[in-house]
C-alpha positions in Angstrom: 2.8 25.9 5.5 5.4 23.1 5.8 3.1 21.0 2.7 0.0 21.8 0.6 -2.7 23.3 1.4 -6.3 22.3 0.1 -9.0 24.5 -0.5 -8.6 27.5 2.3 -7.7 24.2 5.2 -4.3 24.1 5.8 -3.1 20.8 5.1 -0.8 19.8 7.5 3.2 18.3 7.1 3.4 16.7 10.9 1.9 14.5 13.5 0.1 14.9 17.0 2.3 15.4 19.5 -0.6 14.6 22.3 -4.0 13.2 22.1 -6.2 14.0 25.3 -10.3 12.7 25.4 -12.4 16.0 26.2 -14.2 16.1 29.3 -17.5 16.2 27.4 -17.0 12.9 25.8 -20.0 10.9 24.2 -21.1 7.0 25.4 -19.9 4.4 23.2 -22.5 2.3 22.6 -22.4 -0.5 19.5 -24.4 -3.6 18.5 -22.6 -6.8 17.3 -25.6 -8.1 15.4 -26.4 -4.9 12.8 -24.0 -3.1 10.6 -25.8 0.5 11.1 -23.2 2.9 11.7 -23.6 5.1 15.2 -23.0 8.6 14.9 -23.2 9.3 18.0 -20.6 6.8 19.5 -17.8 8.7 19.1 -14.9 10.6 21.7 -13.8 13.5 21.4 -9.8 14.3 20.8 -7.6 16.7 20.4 -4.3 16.4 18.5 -1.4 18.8 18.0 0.2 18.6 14.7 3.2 20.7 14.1 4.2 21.2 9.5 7.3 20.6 8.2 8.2 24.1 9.0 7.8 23.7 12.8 4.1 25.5 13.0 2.2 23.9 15.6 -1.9 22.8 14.9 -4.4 22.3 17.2 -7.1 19.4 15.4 -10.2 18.9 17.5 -11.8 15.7 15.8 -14.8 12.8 16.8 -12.9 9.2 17.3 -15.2 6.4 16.7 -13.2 3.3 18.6 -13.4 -0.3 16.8 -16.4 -1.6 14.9 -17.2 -4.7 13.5 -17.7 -4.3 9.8 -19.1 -7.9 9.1 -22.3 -9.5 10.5 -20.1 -12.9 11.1 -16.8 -11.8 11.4 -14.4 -14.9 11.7 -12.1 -12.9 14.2 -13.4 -9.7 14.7 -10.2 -8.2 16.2 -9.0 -8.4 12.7 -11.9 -7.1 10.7 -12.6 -4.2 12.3 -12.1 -0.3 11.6 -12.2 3.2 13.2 -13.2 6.2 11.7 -12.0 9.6 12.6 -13.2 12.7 11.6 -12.0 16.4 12.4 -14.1 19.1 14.1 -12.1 21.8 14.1 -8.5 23.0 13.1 -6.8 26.2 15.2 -10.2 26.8 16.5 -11.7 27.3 13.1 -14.7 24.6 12.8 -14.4 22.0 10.1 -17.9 20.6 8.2 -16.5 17.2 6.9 -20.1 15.5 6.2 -18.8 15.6 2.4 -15.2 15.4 2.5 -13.7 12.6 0.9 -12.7 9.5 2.7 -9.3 8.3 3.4 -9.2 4.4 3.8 -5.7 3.8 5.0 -4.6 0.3 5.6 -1.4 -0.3 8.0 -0.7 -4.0 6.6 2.8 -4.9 5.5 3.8 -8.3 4.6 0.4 -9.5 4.3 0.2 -10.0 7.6 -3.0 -9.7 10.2 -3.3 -5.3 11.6 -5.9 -4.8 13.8 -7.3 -1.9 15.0 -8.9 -3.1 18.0 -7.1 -1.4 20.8 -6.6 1.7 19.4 -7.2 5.0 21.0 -6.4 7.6 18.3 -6.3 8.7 14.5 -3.3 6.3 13.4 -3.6 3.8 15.8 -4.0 0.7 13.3 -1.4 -1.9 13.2 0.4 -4.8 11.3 1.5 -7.6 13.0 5.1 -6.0 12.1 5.2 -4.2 14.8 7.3 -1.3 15.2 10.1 -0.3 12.8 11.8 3.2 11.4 9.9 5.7 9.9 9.8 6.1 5.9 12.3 8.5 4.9 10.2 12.2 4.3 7.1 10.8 6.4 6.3 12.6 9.6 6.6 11.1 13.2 4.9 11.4 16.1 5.7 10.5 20.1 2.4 8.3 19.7 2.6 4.8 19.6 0.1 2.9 17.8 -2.0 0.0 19.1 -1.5 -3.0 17.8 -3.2 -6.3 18.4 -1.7 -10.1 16.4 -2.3 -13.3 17.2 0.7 -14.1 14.3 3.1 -17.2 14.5 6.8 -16.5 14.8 6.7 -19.8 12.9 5.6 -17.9 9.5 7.6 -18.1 6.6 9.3 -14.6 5.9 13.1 -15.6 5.4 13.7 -14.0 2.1 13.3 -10.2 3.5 9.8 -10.0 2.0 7.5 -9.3 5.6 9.5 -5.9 6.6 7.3 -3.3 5.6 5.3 -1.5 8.6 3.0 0.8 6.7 4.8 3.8 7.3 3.6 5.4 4.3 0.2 5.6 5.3 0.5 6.2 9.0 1.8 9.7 8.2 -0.7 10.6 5.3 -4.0 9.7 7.8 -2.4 12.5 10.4 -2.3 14.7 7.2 -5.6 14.3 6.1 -7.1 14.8 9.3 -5.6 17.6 9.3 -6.6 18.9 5.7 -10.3 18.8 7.1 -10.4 14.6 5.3 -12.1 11.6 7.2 -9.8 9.1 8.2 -11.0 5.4 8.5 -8.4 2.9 9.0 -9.9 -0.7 8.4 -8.0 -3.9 10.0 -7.6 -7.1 8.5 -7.1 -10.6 8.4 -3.3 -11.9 7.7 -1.5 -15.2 6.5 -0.3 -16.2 9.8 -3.4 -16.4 11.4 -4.6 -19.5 12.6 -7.3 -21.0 14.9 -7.4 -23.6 17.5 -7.1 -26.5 15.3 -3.9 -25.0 13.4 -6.1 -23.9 10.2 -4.7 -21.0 8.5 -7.3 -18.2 8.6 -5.8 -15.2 7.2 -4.2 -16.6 4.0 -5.3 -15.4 0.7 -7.8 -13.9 -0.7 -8.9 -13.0 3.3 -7.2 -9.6 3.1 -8.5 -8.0 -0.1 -12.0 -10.0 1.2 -11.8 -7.7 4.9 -10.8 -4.5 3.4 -13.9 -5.0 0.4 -16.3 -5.7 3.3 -15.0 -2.4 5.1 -15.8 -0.3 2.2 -18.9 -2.2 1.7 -19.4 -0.9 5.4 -19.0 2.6 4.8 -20.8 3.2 2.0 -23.9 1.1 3.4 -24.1 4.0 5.7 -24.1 6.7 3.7 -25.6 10.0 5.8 -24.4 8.1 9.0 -21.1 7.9 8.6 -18.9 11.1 8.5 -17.4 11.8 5.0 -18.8 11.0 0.9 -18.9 7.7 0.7 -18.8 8.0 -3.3 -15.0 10.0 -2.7 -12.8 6.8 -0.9 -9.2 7.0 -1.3 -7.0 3.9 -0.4 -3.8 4.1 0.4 -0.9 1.3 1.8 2.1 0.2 1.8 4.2 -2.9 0.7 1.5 -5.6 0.6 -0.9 -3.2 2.3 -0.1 -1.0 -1.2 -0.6 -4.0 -3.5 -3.7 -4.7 -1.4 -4.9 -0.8 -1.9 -4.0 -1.2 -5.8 -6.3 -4.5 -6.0 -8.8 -2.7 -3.9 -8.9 0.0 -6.8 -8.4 -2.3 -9.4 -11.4 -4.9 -8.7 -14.2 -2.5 -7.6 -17.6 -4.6 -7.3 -15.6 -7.6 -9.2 -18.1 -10.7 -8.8 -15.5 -13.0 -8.3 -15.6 -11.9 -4.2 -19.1 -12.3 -4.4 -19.3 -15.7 -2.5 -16.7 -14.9 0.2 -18.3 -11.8 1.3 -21.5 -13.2 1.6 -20.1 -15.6 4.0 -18.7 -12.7 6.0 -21.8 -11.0 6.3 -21.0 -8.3 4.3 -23.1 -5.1 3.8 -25.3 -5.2 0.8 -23.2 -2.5 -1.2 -20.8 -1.8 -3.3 -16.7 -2.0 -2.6 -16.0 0.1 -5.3 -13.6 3.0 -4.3 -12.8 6.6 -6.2 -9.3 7.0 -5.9 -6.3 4.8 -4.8 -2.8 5.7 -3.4 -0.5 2.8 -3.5 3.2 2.8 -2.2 6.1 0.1 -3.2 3.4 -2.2 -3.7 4.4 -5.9 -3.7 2.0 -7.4 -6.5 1.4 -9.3 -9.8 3.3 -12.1 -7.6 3.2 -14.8 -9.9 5.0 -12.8 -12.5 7.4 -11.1 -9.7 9.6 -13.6 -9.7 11.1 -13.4 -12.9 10.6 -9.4 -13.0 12.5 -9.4 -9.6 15.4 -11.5 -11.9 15.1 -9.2 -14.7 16.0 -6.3 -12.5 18.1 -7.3 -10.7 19.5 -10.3 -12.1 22.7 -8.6 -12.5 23.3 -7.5 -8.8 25.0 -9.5 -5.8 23.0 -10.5 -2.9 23.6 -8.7 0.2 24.2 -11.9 2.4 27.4 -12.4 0.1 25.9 -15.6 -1.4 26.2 -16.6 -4.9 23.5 -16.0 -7.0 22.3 -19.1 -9.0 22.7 -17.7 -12.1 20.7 -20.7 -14.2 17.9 -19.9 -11.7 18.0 -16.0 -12.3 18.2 -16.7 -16.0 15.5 -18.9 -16.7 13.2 -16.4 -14.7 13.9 -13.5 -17.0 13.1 -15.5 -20.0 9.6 -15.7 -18.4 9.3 -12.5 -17.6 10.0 -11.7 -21.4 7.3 -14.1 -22.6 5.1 -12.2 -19.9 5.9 -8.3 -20.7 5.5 -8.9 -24.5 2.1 -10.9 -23.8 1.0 -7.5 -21.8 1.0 -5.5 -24.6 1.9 -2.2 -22.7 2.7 1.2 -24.7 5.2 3.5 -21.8 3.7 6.2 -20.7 5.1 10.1 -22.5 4.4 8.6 -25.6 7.6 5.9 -25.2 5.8 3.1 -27.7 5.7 -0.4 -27.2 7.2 -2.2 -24.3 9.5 -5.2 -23.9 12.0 -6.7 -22.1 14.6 -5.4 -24.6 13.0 -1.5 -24.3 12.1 -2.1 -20.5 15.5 -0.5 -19.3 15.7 2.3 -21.4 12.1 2.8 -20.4 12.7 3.2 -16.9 15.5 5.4 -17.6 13.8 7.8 -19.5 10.5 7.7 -17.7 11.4 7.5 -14.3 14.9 7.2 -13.5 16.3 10.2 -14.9 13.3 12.6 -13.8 13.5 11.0 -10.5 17.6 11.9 -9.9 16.7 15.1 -11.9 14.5 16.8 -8.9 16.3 15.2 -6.5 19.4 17.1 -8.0 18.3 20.2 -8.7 16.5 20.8 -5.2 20.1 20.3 -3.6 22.2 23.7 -2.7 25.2 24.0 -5.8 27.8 22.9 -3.2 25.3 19.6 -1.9 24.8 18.8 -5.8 28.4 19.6 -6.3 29.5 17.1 -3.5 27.0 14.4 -4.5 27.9 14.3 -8.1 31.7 14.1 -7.1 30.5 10.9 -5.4 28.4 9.4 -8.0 30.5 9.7 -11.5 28.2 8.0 -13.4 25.3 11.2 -13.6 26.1 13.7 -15.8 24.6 17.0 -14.7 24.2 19.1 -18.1 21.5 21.9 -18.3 20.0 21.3 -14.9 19.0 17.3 -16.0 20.6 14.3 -15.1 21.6 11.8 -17.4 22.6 8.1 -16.9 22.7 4.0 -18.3 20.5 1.3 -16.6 23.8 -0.7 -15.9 25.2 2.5 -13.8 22.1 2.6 -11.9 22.1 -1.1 -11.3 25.9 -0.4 -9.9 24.2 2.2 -7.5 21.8 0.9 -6.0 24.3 -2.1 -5.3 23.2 -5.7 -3.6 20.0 -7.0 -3.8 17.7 -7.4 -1.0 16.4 -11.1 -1.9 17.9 -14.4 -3.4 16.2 -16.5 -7.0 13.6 -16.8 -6.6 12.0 -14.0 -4.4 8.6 -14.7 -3.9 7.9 -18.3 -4.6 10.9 -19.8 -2.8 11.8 -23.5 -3.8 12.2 -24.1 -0.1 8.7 -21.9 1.0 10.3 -19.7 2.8 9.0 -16.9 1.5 6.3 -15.0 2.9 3.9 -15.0 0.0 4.6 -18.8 -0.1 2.9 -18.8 3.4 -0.1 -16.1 2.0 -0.6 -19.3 -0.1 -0.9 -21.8 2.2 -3.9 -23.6 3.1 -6.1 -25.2 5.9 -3.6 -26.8 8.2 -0.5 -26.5 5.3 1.9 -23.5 5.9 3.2 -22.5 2.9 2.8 -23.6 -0.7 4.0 -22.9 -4.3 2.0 -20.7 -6.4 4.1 -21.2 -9.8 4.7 -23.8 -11.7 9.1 -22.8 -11.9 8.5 -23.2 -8.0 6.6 -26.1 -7.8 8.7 -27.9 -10.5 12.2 -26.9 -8.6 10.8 -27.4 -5.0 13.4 -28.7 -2.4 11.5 -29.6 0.2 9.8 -32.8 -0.5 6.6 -31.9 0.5 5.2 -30.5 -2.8 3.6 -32.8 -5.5 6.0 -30.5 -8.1 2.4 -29.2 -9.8 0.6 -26.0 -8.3 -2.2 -26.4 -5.8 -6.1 -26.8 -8.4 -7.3 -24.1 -6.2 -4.0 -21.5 -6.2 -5.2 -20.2 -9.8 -8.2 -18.7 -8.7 -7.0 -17.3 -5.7 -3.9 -15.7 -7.9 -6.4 -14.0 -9.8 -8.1 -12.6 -6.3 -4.9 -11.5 -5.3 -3.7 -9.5 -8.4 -4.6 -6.6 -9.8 -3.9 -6.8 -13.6 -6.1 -10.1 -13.5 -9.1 -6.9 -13.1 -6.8 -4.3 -16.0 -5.6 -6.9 -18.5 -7.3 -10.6 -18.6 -11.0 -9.6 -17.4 -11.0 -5.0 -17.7 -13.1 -4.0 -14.7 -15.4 -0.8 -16.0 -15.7 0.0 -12.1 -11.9 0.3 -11.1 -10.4 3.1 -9.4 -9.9 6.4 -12.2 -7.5 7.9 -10.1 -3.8 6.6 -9.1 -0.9 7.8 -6.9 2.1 5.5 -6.9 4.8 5.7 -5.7 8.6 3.7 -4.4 12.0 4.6 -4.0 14.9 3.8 -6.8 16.6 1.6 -4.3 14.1 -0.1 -3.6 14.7 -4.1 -4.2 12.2 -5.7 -1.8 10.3 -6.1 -5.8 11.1 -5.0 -9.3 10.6 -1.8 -10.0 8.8 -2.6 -13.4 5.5 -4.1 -11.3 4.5 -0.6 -10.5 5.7 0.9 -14.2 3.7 -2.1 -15.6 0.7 -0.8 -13.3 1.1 2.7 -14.3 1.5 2.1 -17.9 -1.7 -0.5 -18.0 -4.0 1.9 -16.2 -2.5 4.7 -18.7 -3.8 2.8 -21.7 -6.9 2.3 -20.0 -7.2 5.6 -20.0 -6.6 6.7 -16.1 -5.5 9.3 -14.4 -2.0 8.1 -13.3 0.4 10.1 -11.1 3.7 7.5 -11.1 7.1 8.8 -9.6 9.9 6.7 -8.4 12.0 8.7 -4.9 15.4 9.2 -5.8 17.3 6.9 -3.2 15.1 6.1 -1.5 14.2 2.3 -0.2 11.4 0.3 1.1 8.3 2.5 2.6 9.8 5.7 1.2 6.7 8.4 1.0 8.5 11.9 0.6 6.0 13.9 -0.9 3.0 13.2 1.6 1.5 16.9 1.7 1.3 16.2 -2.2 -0.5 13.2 -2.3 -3.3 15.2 0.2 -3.6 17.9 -1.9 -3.5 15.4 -5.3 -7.3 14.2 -3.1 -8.5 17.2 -3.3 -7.7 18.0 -6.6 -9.2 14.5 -7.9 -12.1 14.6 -5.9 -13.1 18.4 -6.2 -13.0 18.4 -3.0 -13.6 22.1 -1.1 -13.0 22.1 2.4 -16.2 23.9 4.3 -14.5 26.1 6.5 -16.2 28.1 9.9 -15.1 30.6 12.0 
């Protein structure tokens, strides 16, 4: 097999290449005013999924089409979710009544997906839209339903909306495969808005959907398809910082009174295990790790960088990273601003080139190395400085400051806005240094609150959450500047001392929505969930 395999089911390294409803296909029949799962409302599909070594596989699975996972739903095309779950794989029948659950979310730049047109396994959607495949991640002739009601208006300028999920739509088509459940929940997004031009989908309405889905699924535990008690996230970009903060704030009562107003099941949201790729998080401390990155890079539109600007952000990031308290992961000691690079280096960096090297041909390494200098390749590791890398990767994607733009532009300056408002500052350096007139120079009263809603070391450092997540995957590519790549070595290492299990790697470069190692990360389920697949005849 092209990937993994899990437990005697072969776990599978491509996608469908068709998807055809069987002739002996089950009513759909659902009810808007109860939140009792129907087993029996489901289609049956049949996908062929070819590895990464070209084998073709025939996956027979039940397709339950969009349900509403709220009692009052505030747009129920939004906060909705489908659930698939496999029958059979090369005619060998598949018991997945106590697999685990993958919960795979397909938002990217925290805007509104919706999986209320789709047909298929893989068929939720960000308001993205379309856009290449992640570099190592399957693809499939399928196109995925997609259903937005987002304004072109929405802030987005600074290159911080382009992720499409990527990640996640291939691992969903693995696990399927692998004998998994598969329920992909839709949800609410910051350019949403009603009638009356009132923002909708701006924070905390995201986390609040995809709580009130696993509040869903678990309320219907021996209905629903799959352990309830196993739930795996997994997304990408914001839909990955939205999967960590899923993981991170399990039954957390500060959502208490915004899912109640949803309607919510009368259950817990606490999931088992999260997978989180290039998530875009911490956001009112990404600003000045984004500087201390990659302060020293040029932008890519051949601006200027403001160099005051970039400056005065990495001092706060400094005061921030020594405030964490954070030992490194491997033993490293202590971490600070001053360490932070060498960190990376050691921890990631180097380990990351390392396997990329060494799984090259001697005349592909050979070739590479003669056209980047600065590794040295001595005893089958690679070796370099955090200013050669910096040289490497070359430009950076955004301008100072990245997230909370002094103009709003940003996109997370719109995840922020607020009743009729489109976009607002959610730091004080932002507010202070706003060019647009239309700020009072002070943060927003309420924006605190919904910061901590939004971030998930609000639930690891300032208030520890005993029912987080045990289990992490997370990964992002080295060239990766859509964020700094501290905010997920400042995740790994805080759920480290916490005392998780934490499975952290960074893709050699690789950018935005890289997931190379997908087969991995569905046998990594198994492994963390004890998880063995039920196999027939």
């Amino acid at each position: 097999m092209g990937i993994g395999a899990t437990a005697g089911v072969a776990a599978v390294g491509g996608i469908a290449l068709s998807a055809n409803a069987s002739s002996g296909s089950k009513s759909s029949s659902s009810s808007s005013d109860t939140l009792v799962f129907d087993p029996d409302a489901y289609t049956k599909l049949t996908k062929t999924v070819t590895d990464t070594e070209g084998t073709e596989h025939t996956v027979v699975y039940h397709f339950w089409k969009a349900i509403t996972y709220v009692a009052d739903p505030v747009d129920a095309t939004y906060q909705s979710l489908i659930v698939s779950s496999p029958v059979s794989v090369d005619g060998k029948a598949v018991d997945a009544s106590n697999a685990p659950i993958l919960l795979a979310n397909s938002i990217g730049g925290y805007l509104p997906a919706s999986v209320a047109t789709a047909t298929e396994v893989g068929g939720g959607g960000s308001a993205m839209g379309g856009g290449a495949a992640p570099s190592g991640a399957p693809s499939s002739s399928a196109s995925a339903s997609t259903s937005t009601s987002a304004s072109a208006s929405a802030p987005g300028a600074n290159g911080n909306t382009n992720a499409t999920g990527g990640a996640t739509s291939s691992n969903q088509l693995l696990a399927l495969a692998a004998g998994y459940v598969v329920i992909e929940p839709g949800a609410r997004g910051r350019t949403l808005k009603n009638s009356g031009g009132a923002y909708y989908g701006t924070a905390p309405a995201a986390i609040v959907d995809l709580k009130a889905a696993v509040r869903y699924v678990r309320s219907n535990k021996g209905r629903i398809p799959g352990d309830v008690e196993r739930i795996v996230s997994a997304g990408t970009s914001a839909g990955g910082a939205l999967s960590s903060l899923l993981g991170a704030s399990g039954d957390s009562p500060i959502y208490d009174k915004y899912l109640k107003e949803l309607g919510a099941a009368d259950a817990s949201d606490a999931i088992f295990a999260t997978g989180a790729w290039c998530p875009i998080t911490d956001l009112e401390h990404a600003d000045g790790a984004y500087e201390w990155n990659w302060g020293a890079n040029d932008l890519s539109t051949g601006k200027t960088l403001d160099q005051t600007v970039s400056k005065a952000l990495q001092a706060q990031f400094a005061e921030y990273q020594a405030g964490l308290k954070l030992r490194g992961l491997g033993g490293f000691g202590p971490l600070n601003a001053r360490n932070l690079d060498a960190y990376m280096v050691e921890q990631y960096l180097e380990p990351s080139a390392t396997t990329y090297l060494a799984a090259l041909s001697d005349s592909a390494r050979a070739t590479y190395l003669k056209a980047n200098t600065f590794i040295t390749w001595s005893g089958g590791k690679a070796t370099f400085t955090w200013a050669d890398f910096l040289t490497h990767v070359g430009a950076r994607k955004k301008d100072a400051p990245a997230f909370d733009a002094f103009d709003l532009s940003a996109g997370e300056n719109n995840e922020f806005g607020t009743g009729t408002t489109l976009a607002r500052h959610f730091t004080a350096y932002g507010a202070k240094n706003d060019s647009t007139g239309l700020s009072s120079k002070r943060v927003p009263s309420d924006v605190p609150a919904k910061l901590d809603l939004m971030n998930p070391m609000y639930h690891l450092v300032e208030k520890v959450n005993p029912n987080r997540s045990k289990h992490w995957w997370i990964r992002l590519g080295t060239k990766d500047s859509d964020t700094a790549l501290t905010v997920a070595a400042n995740l790994a290492a805080r759920l480290d001392n916490l005392g998780d299990d934490v499975n952290h790697i960074y893709y050699w470069d690789e950018g935005h929505g890289a997931n190379t190692d997908p087969g991995d990360f569905i046998t990594w389920i198994a492994q963390v969930t004890g998880h063995k697949a039920k196999r027939g005849k």
